[in-house]
TORKOL-4160 file (C-alpha; in steps of 0.2 Angstrom, whole numbers, padded with zeros to 4 digits, m for minus):
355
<pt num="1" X="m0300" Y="m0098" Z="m0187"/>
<pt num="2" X="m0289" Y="m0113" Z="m0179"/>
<pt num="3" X="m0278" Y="m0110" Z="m0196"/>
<pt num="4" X="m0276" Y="m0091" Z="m0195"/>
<pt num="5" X="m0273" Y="m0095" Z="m0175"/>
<pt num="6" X="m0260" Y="m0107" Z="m0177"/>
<pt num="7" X="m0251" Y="m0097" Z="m0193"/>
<pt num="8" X="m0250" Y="m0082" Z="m0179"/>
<pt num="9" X="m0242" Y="m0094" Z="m0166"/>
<pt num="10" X="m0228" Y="m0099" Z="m0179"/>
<pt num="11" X="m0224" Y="m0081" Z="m0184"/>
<pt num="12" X="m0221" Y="m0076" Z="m0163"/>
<pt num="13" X="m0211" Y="m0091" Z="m0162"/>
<pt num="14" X="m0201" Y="m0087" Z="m0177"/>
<pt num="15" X="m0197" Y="m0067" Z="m0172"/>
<pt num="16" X="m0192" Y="m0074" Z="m0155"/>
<pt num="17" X="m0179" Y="m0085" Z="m0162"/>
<pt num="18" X="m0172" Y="m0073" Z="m0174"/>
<pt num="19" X="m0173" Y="m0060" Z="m0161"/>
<pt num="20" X="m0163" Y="m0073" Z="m0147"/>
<pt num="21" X="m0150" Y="m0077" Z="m0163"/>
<pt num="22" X="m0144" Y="m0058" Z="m0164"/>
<pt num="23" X="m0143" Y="m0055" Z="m0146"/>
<pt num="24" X="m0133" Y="m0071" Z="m0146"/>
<pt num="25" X="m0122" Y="m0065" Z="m0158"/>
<pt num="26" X="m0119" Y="m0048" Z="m0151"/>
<pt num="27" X="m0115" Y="m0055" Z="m0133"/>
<pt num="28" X="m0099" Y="m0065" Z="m0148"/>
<pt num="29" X="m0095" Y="m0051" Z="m0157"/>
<pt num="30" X="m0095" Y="m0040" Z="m0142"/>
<pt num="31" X="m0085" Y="m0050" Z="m0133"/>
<pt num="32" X="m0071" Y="m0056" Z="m0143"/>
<pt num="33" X="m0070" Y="m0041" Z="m0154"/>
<pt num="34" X="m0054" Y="m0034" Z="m0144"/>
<pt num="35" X="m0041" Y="m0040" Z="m0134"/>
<pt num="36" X="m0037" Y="m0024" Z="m0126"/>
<pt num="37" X="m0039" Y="m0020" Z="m0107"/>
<pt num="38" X="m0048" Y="m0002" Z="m0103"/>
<pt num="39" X="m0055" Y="m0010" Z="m0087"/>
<pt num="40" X="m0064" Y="0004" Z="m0080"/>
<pt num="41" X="m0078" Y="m0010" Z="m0071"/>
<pt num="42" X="m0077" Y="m0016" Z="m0058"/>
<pt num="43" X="m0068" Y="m0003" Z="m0047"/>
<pt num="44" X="m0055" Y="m0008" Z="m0036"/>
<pt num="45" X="m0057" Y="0003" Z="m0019"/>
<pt num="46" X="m0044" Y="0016" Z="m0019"/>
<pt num="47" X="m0033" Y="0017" Z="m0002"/>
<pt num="48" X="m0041" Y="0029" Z="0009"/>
<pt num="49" X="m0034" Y="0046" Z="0009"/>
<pt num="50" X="m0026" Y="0047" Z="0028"/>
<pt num="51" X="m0038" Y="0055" Z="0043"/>
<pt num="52" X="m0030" Y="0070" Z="0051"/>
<pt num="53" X="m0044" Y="0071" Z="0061"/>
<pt num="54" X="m0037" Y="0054" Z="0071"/>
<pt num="55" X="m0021" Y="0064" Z="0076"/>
<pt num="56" X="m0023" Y="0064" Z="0098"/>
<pt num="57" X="m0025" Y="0083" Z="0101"/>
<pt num="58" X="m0014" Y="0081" Z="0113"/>
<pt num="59" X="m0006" Y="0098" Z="0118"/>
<pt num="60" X="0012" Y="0093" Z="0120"/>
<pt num="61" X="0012" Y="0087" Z="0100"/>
<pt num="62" X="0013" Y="0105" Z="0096"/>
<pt num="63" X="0031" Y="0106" Z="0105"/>
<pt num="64" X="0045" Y="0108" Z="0093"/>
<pt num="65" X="0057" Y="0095" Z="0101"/>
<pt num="66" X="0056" Y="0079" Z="0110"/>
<pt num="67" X="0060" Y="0087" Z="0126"/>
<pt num="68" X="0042" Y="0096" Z="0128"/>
<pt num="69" X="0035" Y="0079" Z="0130"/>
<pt num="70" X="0031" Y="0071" Z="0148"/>
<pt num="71" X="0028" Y="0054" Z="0154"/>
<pt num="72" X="0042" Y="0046" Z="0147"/>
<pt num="73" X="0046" Y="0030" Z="0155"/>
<pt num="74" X="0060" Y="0021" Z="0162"/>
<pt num="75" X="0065" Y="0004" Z="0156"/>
<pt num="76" X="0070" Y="m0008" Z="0143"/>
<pt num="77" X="0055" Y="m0009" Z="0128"/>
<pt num="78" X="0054" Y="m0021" Z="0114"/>
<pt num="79" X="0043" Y="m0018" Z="0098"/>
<pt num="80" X="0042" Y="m0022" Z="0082"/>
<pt num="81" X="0033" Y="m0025" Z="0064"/>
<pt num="82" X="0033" Y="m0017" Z="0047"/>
<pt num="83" X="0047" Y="m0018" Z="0036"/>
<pt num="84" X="0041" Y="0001" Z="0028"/>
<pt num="85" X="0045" Y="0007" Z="0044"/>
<pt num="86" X="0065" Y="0003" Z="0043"/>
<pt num="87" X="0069" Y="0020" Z="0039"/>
<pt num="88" X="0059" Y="0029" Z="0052"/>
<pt num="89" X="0068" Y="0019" Z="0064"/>
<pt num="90" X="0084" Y="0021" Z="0060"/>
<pt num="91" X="0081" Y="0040" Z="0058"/>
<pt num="92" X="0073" Y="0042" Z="0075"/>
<pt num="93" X="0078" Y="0030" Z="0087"/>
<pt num="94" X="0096" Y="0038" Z="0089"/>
<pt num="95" X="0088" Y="0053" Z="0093"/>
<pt num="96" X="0077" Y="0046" Z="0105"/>
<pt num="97" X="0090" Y="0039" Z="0113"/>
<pt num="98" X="0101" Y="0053" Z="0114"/>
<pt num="99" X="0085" Y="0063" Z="0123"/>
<pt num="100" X="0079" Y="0050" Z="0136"/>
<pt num="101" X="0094" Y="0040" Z="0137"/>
<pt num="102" X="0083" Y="0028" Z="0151"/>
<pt num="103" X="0068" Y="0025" Z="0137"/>
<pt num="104" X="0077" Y="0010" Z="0129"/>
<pt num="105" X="0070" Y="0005" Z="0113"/>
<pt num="106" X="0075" Y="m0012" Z="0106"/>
<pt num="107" X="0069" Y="m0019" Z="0088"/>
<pt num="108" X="0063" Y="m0036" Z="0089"/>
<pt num="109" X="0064" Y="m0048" Z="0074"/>
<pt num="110" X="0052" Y="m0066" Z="0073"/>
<pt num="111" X="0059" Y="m0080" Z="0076"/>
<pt num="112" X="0055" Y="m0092" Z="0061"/>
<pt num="113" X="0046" Y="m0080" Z="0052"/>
<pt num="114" X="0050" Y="m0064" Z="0040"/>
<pt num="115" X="0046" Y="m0046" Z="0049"/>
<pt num="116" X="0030" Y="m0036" Z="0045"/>
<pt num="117" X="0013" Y="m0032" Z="0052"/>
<pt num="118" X="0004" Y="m0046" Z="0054"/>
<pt num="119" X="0016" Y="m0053" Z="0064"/>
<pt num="120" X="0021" Y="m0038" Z="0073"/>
<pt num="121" X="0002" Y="m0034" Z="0079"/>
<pt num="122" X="0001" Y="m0053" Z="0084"/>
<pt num="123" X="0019" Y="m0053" Z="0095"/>
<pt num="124" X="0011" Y="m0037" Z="0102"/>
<pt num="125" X="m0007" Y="m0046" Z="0106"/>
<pt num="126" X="0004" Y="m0063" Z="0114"/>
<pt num="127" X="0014" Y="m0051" Z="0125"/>
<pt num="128" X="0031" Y="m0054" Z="0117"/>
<pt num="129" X="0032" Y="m0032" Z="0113"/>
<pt num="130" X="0027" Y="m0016" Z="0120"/>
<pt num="131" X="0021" Y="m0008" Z="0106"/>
<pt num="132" X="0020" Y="m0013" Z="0087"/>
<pt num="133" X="0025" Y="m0002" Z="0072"/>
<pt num="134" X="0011" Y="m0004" Z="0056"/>
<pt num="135" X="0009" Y="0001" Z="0040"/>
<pt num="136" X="m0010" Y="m0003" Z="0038"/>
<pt num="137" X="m0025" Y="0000" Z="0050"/>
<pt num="138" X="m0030" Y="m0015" Z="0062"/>
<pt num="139" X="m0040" Y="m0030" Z="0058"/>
<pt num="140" X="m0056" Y="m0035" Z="0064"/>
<pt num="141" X="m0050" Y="m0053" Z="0069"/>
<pt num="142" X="m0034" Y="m0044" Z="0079"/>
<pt num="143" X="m0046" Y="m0033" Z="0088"/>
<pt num="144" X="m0059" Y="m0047" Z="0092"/>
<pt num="145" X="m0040" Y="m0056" Z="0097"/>
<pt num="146" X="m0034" Y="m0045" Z="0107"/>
<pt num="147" X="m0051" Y="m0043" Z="0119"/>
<pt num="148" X="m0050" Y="m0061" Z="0121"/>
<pt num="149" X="m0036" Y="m0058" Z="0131"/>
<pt num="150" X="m0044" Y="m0047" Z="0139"/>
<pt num="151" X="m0037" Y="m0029" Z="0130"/>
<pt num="152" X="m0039" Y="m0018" Z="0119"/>
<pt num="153" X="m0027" Y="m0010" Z="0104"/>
<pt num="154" X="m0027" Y="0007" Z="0099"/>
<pt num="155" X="m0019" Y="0012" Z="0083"/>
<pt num="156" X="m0011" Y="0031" Z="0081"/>
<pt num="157" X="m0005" Y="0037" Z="0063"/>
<pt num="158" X="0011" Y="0044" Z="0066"/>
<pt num="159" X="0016" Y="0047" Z="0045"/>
<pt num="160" X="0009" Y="0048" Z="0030"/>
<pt num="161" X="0018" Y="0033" Z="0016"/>
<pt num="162" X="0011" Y="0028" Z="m0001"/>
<pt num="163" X="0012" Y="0013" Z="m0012"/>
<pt num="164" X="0022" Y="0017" Z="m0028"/>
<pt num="165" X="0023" Y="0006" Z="m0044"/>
<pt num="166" X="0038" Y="0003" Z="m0051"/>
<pt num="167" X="0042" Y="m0004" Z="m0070"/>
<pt num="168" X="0057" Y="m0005" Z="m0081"/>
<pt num="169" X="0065" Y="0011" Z="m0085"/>
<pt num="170" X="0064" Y="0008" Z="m0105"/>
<pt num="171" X="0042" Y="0003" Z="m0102"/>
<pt num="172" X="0034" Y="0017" Z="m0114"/>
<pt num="173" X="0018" Y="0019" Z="m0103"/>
<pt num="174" X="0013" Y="0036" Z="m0098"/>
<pt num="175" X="0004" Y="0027" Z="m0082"/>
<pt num="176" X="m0009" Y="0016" Z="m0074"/>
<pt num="177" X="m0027" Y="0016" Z="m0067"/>
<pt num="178" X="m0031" Y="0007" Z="m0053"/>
<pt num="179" X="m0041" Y="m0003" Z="m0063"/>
<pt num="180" X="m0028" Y="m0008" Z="m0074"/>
<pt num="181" X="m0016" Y="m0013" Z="m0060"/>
<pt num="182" X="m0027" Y="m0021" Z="m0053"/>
<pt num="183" X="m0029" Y="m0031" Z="m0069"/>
<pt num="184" X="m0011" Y="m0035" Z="m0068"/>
<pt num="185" X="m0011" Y="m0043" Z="m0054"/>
<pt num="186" X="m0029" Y="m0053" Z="m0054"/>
<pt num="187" X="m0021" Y="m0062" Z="m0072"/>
<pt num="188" X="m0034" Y="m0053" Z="m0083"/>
<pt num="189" X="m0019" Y="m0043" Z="m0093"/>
<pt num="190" X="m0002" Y="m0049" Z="m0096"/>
<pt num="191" X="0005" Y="m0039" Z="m0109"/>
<pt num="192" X="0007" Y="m0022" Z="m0110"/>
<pt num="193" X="0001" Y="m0019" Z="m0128"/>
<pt num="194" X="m0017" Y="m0024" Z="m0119"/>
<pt num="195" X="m0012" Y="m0007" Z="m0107"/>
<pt num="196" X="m0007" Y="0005" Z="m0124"/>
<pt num="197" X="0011" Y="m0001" Z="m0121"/>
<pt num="198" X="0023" Y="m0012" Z="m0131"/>
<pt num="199" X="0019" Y="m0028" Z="m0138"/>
<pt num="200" X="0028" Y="m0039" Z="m0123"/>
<pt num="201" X="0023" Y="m0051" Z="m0109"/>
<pt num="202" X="0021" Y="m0043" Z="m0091"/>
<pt num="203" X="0028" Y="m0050" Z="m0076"/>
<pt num="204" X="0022" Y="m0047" Z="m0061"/>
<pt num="205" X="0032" Y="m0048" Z="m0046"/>
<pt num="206" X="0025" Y="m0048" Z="m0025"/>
<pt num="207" X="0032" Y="m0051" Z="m0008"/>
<pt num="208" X="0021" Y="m0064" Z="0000"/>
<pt num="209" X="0003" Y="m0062" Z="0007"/>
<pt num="210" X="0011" Y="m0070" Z="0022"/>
<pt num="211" X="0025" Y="m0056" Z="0027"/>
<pt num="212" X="0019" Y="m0038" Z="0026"/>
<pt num="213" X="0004" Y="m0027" Z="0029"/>
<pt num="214" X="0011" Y="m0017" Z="0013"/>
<pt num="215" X="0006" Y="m0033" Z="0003"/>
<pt num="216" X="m0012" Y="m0035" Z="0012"/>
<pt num="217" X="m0017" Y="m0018" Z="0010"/>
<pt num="218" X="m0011" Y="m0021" Z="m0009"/>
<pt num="219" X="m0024" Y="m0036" Z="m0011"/>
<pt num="220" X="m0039" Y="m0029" Z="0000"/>
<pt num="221" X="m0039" Y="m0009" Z="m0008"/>
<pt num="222" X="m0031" Y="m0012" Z="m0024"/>
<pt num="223" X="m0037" Y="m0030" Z="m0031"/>
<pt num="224" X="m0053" Y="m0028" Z="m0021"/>
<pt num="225" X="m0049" Y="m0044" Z="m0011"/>
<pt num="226" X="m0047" Y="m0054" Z="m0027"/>
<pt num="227" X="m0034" Y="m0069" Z="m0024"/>
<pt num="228" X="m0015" Y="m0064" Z="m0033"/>
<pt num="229" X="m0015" Y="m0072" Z="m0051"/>
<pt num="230" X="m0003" Y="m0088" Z="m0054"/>
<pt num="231" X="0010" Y="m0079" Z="m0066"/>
<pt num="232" X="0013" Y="m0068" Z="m0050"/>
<pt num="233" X="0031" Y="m0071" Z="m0047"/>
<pt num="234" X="0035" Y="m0070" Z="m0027"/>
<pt num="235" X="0051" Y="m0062" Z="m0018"/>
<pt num="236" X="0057" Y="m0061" Z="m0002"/>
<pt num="237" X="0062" Y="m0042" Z="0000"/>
<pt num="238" X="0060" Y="m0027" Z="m0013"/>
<pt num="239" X="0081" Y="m0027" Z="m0014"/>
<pt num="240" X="0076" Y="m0045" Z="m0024"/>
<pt num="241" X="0061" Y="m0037" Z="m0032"/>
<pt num="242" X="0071" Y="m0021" Z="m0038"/>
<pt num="243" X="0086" Y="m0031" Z="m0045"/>
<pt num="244" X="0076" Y="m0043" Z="m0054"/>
<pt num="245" X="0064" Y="m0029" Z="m0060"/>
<pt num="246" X="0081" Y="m0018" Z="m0069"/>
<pt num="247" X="0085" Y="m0034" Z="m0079"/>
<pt num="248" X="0066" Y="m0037" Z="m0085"/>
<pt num="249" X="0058" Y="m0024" Z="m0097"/>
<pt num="250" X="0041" Y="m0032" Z="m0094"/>
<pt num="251" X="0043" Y="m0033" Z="m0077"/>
<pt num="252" X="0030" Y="m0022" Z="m0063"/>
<pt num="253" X="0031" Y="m0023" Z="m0043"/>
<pt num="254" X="0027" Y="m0011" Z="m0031"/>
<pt num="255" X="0031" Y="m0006" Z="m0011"/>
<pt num="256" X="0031" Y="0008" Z="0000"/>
<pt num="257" X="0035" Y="0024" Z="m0011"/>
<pt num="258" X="0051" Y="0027" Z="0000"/>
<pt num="259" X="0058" Y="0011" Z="m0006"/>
<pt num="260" X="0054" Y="0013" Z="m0024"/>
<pt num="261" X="0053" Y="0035" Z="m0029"/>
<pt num="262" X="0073" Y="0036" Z="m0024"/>
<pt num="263" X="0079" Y="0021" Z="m0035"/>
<pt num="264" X="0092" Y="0024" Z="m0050"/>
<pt num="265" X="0087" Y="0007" Z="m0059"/>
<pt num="266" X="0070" Y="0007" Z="m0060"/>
<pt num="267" X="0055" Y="0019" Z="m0066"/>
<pt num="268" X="0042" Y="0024" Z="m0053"/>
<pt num="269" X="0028" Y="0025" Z="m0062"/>
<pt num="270" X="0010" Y="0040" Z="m0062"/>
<pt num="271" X="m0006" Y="0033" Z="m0056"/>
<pt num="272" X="m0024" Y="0037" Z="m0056"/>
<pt num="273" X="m0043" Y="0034" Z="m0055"/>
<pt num="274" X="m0047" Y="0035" Z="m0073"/>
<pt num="275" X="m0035" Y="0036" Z="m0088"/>
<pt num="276" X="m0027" Y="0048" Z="m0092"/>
<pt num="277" X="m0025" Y="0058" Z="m0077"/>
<pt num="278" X="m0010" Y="0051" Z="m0068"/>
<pt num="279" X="m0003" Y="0059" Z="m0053"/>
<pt num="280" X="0018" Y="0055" Z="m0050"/>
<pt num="281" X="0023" Y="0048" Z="m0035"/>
<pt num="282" X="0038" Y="0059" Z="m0037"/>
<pt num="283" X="0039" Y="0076" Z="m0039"/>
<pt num="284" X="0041" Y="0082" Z="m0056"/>
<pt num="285" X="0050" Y="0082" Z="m0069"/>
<pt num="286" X="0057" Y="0065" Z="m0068"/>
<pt num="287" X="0075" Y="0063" Z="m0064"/>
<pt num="288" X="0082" Y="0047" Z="m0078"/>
<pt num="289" X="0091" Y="0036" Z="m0073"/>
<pt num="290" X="0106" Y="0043" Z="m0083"/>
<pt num="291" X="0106" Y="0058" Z="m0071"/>
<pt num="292" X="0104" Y="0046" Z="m0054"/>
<pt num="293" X="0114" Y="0045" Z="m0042"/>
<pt num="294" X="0120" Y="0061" Z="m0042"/>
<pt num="295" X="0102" Y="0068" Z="m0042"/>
<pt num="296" X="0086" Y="0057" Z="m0035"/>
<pt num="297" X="0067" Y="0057" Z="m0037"/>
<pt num="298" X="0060" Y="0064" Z="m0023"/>
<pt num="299" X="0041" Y="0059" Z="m0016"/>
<pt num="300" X="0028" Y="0071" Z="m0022"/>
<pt num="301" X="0023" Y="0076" Z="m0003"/>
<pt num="302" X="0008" Y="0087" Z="m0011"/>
<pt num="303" X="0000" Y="0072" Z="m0019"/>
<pt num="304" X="0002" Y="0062" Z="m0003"/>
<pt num="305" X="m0006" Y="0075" Z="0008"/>
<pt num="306" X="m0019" Y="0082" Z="m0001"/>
<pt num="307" X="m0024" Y="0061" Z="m0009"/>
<pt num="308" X="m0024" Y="0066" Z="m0026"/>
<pt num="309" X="m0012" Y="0050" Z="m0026"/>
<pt num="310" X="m0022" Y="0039" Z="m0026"/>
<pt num="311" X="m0014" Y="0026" Z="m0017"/>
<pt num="312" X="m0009" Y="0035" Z="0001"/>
<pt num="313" X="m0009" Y="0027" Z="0020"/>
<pt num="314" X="m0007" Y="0028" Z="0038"/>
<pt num="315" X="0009" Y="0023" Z="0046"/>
<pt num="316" X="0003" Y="0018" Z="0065"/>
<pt num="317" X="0010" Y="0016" Z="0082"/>
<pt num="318" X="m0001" Y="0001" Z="0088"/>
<pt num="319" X="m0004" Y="0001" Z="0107"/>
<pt num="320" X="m0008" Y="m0011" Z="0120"/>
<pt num="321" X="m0024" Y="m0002" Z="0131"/>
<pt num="322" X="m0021" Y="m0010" Z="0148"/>
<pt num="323" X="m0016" Y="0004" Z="0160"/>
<pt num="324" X="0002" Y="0000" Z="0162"/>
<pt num="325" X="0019" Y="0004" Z="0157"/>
<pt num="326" X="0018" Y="m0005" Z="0139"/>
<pt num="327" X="0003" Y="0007" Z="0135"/>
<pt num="328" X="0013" Y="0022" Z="0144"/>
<pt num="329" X="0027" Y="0017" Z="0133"/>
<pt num="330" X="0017" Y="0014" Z="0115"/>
<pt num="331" X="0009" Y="0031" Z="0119"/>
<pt num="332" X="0026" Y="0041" Z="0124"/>
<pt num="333" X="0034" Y="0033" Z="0107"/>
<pt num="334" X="0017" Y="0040" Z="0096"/>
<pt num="335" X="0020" Y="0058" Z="0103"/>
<pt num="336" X="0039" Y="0059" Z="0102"/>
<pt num="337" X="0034" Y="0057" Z="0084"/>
<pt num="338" X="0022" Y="0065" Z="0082"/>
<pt num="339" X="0031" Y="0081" Z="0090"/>
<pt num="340" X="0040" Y="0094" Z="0077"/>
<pt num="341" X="0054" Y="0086" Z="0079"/>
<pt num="342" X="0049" Y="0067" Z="0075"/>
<pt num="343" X="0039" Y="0075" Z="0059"/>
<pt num="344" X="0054" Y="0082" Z="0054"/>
<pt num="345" X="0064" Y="0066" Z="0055"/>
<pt num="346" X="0050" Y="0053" Z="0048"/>
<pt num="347" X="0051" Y="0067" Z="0033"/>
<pt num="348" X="0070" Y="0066" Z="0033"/>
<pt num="349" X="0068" Y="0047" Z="0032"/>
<pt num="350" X="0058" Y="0050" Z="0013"/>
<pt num="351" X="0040" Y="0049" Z="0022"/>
<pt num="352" X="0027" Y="0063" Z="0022"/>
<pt num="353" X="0023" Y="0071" Z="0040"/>
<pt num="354" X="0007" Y="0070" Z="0047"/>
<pt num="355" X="0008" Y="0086" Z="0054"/>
């Protein structure tokens, strides 16, 4: 009995280790079998699609001009912030100032530091603006700041913008997932024959965490809050970006979609959730750069309303709540936007109108 009891034991024992040296060599086979990069797990968080539903009901926004819209105030009033927002001011500040000649808007640049949100929002918690302007929604920690000085910040989405890829005219890639892209950037792909494009290294180019929201949004939605990789090349502004982009086929960077849809050198490039269905940031068909300048991409408004690009934002007025003039005047600057004739100028600028 002992015989036939220990002959049973040596036969379990023998299964199990038969049976662990298969699974081991699956786990091998299965995980060096290819070197290309479907990606589809884990997920990065899309952006969030933008929240009509925030717009202030406020009656006066469904004037057609800026003159419908009371509680304007006197006085000089600094702000500043995000660099996506360059065109919206230089589109409707003018007309501001030709409305409400004593509302006096004056742009405000860091001293030692690059503009952007972050440091727009934290000039506008230290009392050095009135209002900021920002192209992501607040942070926890600039909230919990903000109260500490005894205020709170209130953020009103004034436009709709998007992030837009953009790659080297001659890449032969019909598009990217999210989950692709944000392959690119964490280091797990880099070359685009892993993405079902040419055999050749990708080089990925970013502006620095430090200076734009554009660039945290990126990292928190896109890469999930994964760190940027180490072959991430960094540049100071998308002009730098763009240039260096034209002369490297392997090259990727991406920005606001009103920086990059318009641009003769470079190919904006579709996006979507899962492969094969990409959505254009531009509105079809695509206009080569052979044809550019004398015709332009223009951004696919549709897609950006309706989310079905899948990488859309807020653009926001962040306000000061304390009861004084800076909140009157953060609040005066949203609606004059946000009025028919300030959609019609922020859509004039190459953004999409909230309204």
């Amino acid at each position: 009995m002992s015989s036939q009891k220990n002959e049973t034991a040596v036969l379990v024992l023998t299964l199990l280790i038969v049976a662990g040296g298969l699974a081991g060599g699956f786990w091998w086979l299965t995980r060096n079998s290819s070197t290309s990069v479907e990606l589809s797990d884990p997920q990065p968080r899309s952006i969030s699609t933008p929240n009509t539903s925030d717009i202030t009901s406020d009656p006066e926004l469904t004037g057609s001009s800026f003159s419908g819209v009371s509680g304007i105030p006197k006085g000089l009033f600094s702000y500043g912030g995000s660099t996506s927002w360059a065109a919206i001011r230089q589109a409707i500040d003018p007309q501001i100032r030709a409305a409400y000649p004593e509302f006096q808007l004056r742009f405000v640049e860091p001293t030692n530091a690059s503009p952007g949100t972050s440091i727009g929002i934290r000039m506008l918690i230290e009392g050095r603006l009135t209002f900021a302007q920002s192209s992501r929604p607040l942070q926890d920690q600039e909230v919990s700041r903000a109260q500490q000085r005894g205020f709170n910040l209130k953020e009103i989405p004034v436009a709709i913008d998007g992030l837009a890829i953009a790659v080297h005219p001659s890449l032969n890639i019909p598009g990217l997932t999210l989950a692709q892209l944000q392959a690119i950037y964490t280091g797990k792909a880099n070359n685009w024959k892993q993405l079902g494009g040419p055999n050749l290294p990708i080089q990925p180019y970013s502006r620095p965490m430090s200076e734009g929201g554009t660039v945290e949004l990126f990292v928190q939605d896109v890469l999930a809050g994964q760190a940027l990789a180490a072959n991430v090349e960094f540049v100071g502004t998308t002009t730098q970006a763009l240039q260096k982009l034209a002369s490297n086929r392997g090259g990727i960077y991406y920005a606001s979609a009103p920086e990059i849809v318009p641009q003769c050198r470079i190919r904006p490039l579709p996006l979507g959730r899962q492969s094969g269905q990409f959505t254009p940031p531009y509105q079809e068909p695509l206009v080569t750069a052979n044809n550019c300048p004398q015709r332009r991409n223009q951004l696919n408004t549709d897609a950006f309303q309706t989310g079905q690009y899948p990488l859309t934002r807020n653009l926001y007025v962040v306000v000061k709540q304390d009861d004084d003039l800076a909140q009157q005047a953060g609040e005066a600057y949203a609606k004059l936007l946000l009025t028919q004739q300030g959609q019609s100028a922020i859509a004039n600028a190459g953004f999409v109108r909230m309204r």
